[in-house]
Every structure is written in structure tokens, then in C-alpha cells.
C-alpha positions as CSV (number, residue, x, y, z in Angstrom):
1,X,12.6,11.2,-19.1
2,X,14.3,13.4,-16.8
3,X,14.5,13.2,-12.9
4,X,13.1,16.3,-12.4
5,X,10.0,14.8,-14.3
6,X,10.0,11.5,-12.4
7,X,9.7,13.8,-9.0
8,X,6.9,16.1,-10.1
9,X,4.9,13.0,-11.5
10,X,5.7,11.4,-8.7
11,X,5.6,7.9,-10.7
12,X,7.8,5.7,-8.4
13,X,5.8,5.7,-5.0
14,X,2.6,5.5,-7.5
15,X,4.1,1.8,-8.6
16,X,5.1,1.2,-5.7
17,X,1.6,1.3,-4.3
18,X,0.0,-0.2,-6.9
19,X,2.4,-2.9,-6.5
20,X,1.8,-3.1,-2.7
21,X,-2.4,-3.2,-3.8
22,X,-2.0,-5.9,-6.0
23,X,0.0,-8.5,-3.3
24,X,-2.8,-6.8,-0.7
25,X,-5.3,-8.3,-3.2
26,X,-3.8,-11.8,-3.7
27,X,-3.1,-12.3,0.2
28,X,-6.9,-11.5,1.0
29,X,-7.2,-14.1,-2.1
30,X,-5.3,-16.2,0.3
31,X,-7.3,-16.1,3.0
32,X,-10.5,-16.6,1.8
33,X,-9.2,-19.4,-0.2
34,X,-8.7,-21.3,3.3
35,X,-12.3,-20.2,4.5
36,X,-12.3,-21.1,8.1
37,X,-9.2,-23.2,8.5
38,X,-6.8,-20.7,9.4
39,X,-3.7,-21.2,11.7
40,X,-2.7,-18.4,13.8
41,X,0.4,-18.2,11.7
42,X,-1.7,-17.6,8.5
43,X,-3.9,-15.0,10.1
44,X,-1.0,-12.8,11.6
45,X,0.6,-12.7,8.0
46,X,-2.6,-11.2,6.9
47,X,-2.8,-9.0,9.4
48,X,0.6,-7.7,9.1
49,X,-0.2,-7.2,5.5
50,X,-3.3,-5.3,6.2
51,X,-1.3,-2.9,8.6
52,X,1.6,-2.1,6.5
53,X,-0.8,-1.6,3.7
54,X,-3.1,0.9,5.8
55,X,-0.1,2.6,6.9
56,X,1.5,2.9,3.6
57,X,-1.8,4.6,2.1
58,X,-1.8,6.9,5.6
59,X,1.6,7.9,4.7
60,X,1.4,8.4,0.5
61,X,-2.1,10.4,1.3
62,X,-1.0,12.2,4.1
63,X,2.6,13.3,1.6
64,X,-0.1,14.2,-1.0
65,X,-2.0,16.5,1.0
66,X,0.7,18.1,2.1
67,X,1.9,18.8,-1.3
68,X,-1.6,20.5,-2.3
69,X,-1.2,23.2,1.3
70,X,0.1,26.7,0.0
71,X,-0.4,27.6,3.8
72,X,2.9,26.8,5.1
């Protein structure tokens, strides 16, 4: 497979947020595993998850929308 290939499929950030979906998924996992005995500690890492993983789908949909707009 050529790079030229790997670019247009765009198959690395794809894994890379799949990747990112599935540790999202087993932190949530996590936290509902503890119910309602949650330090502060544990509830900041989950929401620092959450927010990198809202603003890594902002960014990968915002890069693929861009890529669709003949416009500019």
C-alpha cells in the first residue's frame, strides 16, 4: 500500500479514533462500575476523557467536511 493511498483513505486518524472510542467506552465502563462512590479524582479523569474525546470528533468531522467543500 502506497502513501499516497494511506492519505486519500485516510485510514490512520480512522484507527486512531476508533482507538480513542473504544478506551472512551471502557472508561464510562469505569464509572459506572463504581456507581455512586466516586472520588473527585475519578470523576475529573472522566471528564477529561469525555472532553478530549468530544473535541477530537469536533476536529476529525470538522477536517472531513472541509474536505467534501469544492467552494473554496
Amino acid at each position: 500500500m502506497n502513501p499516497e493511498t494511506l492519505d486519500r483513505w485516510k485510514i490512520i486518524p480512522r484507527v486512531m479514533l476508533l482507538i480513542m472510542t473504544c478506551v472512551y467506552i471502557r472508561c464510562i465502563e469505569y464509572a459506572i462500575s463504581l456507581g455512586g462512590d466516586m472520588t473527585t479524582q475519578q470523576a475529573s479523569l472522566i471528564s477529561v476523557v469525555t472532553g478530549a474525546m468530544t473535541g477530537s470528533l469536533a476536529v476529525f468531522l470538522n477536517a472531513e467536511a472541509k474536505k467534501g467543500d469544492t467552494k473554496t
